[in-house]
Residue, then its C-alpha position, 0 to 999 in steps of 0.5 A: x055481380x061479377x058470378x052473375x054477368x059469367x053465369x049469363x055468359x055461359x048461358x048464352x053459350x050454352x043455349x047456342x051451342x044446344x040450340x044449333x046442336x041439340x045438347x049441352x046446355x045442361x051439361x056446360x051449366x051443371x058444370x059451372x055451378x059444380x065448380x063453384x061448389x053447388x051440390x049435386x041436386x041442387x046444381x041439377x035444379x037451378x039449371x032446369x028452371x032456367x031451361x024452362x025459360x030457355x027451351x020455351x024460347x028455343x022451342x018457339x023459334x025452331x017452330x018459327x024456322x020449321x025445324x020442329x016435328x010435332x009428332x015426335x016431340x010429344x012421343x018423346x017429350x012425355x015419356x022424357x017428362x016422366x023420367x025427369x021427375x022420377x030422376x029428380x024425386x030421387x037424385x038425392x039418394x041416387x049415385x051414377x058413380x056406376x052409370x056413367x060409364x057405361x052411358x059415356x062408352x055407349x053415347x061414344x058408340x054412337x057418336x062416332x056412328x054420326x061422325x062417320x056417318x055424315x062425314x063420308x056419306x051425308x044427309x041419310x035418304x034411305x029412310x028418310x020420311x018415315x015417322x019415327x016409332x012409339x015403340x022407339x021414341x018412348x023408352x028412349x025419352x023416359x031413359x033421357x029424361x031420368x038421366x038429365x035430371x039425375x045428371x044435370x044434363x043428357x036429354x040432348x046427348x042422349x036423344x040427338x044421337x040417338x034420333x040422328x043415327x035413326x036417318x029418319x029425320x033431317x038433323x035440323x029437324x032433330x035438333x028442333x024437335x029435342x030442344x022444344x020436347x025438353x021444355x017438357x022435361x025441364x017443367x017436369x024435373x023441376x017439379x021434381x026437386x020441388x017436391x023432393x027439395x023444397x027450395x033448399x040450395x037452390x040459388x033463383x038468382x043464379x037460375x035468372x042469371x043463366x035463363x038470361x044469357x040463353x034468351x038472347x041466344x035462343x033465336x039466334x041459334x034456331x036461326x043458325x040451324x036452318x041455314x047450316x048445311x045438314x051434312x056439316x051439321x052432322x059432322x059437327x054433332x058427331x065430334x061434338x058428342x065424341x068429344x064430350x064423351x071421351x073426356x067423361x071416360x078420360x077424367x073418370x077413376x075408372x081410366x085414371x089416365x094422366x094429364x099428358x095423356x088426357x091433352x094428347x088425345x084431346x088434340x088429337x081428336x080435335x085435329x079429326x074433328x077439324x078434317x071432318x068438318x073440312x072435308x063435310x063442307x067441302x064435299x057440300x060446296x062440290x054437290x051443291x055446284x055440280x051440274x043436276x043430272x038426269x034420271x036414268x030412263x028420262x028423255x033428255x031435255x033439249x033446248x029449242x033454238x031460238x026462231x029469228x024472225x025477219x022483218 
């Protein structure tokens, strides 16, 4: 009973973190069910089938709250959908020993872009409204959908990122629109180590237990994103994802780096994270209290007196 109250407490977490966020639902979940000795597979199963849940629930709230783009959650919500089966049919013979490296190195690239990017400049304006191409959306969704379901967790990660660093679409919007395509994903993964596992390991009471804690949290977080400030939204994805990324890399065998070294760079980064978050807020509140100016070439607006008349 006690396994199962933590699993809906981490599922709680874990879906309003990737429901403000767009990611780490899957990657909190796996790594829980990993550290109390699930395999691989099986671990990557249980999570999904209870994102089914999730994302259905978050999906409909986003949708609620208007964070959702219809358009590109179904340019990559199906390709994602085919690269989940295809990971998950073949997670079993499948080792990422070699890929997570490079994906981790790539995905910090690209963190640190975002970080940057919302932290000093804000909401991106200069492409801002122009839809996202197929030719973009559909090999990033089939690439994202393989890797979360042979890692147990990378559609947000991958996607947000990647969709955040286009400066197309407003990171509410982004992070609405991953949430509500992966329930594509997670329907499709499913099927996947249905059909390449059968039932085997995989724990249906773990998988209620953790769908559980992300239903209570779903709407909640939907509700948190519309009201975030997006240039805060930004600076806080960003860290986010370098903070996970850096810890991939710094735990690997490739780096071997040690425990003192590994704490270091942890507080350091964090201590950058907090400046930036500070710095976006505070740069928001600035704008957001300054007078609204004119545009140049406008007349100037004048106020009338006001005409007293004499009685």
């Amino acid at each position: 009973m006690k396994t199962l109250i933590l699993l809906a407490l981490a599922g709680l977490g874990a879906q309003l973190v990737d429901g403000s966020l767009g990611m780490a639902y899957g990657v909190t979940s796996t790594t829980l069910l990993l550290a109390v000795g699930t395999n691989p597979a099986a671990a990557s199963a249980t999570v999904h089938l209870a994102e089914i849940g999730t994302t259905l629930v978050s999906g409909a709230a986003h949708w609620r709250f208007g964070n959702v783009d219809w358009r590109v959650v179904a340019r990559i919500g199906i390709p994602g959908a085919a690269g989940a089966f295809a990971g998950a049919t073949v997670l079993a013979g499948l080792s990422t020993d070699v890929a997570k490296p490079v994906m981790a190195l790539i995905l910090l690239l690209l963190g640190l872009y975002v970080l940057g990017r919302f932290t000093f400049l804000g909401l991106p304006t200069g492409n801002l409204g122009k839809p996202l191409r197929r030719r973009f959306l559909t090999p990033l969704g089939v690439v994202a959908g393989f890797l979360d379901a042979t890692g147990g967790g990378g559609w947000g990660p991958v996607g947000t990122p990647a969709l955040l660093a286009g400066g197309r679409l407003e990171p509410r919007k982004v992070i609405g629109s991953i949430d509500t395509s992966e329930f594509l994903v997670a329907v499709a993964a499913s099927t996947g180590f249905l059909v390449g596992l059968g039932s085997e390991g995989i724990d249906y009471t773990w998988a209620v237990a953790l769908l559980a804690g992300g239903l209570i949290a779903a709407p909640v977080a939907a509700w948190l994103v519309r009201h975030v400030p997006p240039r805060v939204l930004g600076s806080a994805v960003g860290g986010l994802i370098v903070l996970t990324n850096v810890r991939t890399l710094l735990r690997g065998d490739w780096l071997s780096a040690g425990d003192a070294a590994r704490w270091t760079v942890y507080a350091l980064l964090h201590a950058v994270w907090a400046a930036a978050l500070a710095y976006s807020f505070r740069e928001h509140r600035r704008q957001s209290a300054g007078p609204a100016t004119t545009p140049p070439g406008a007349p100037a607006r004048t106020t009338a007196p006001r005409s007293r008349t004499t009685v």
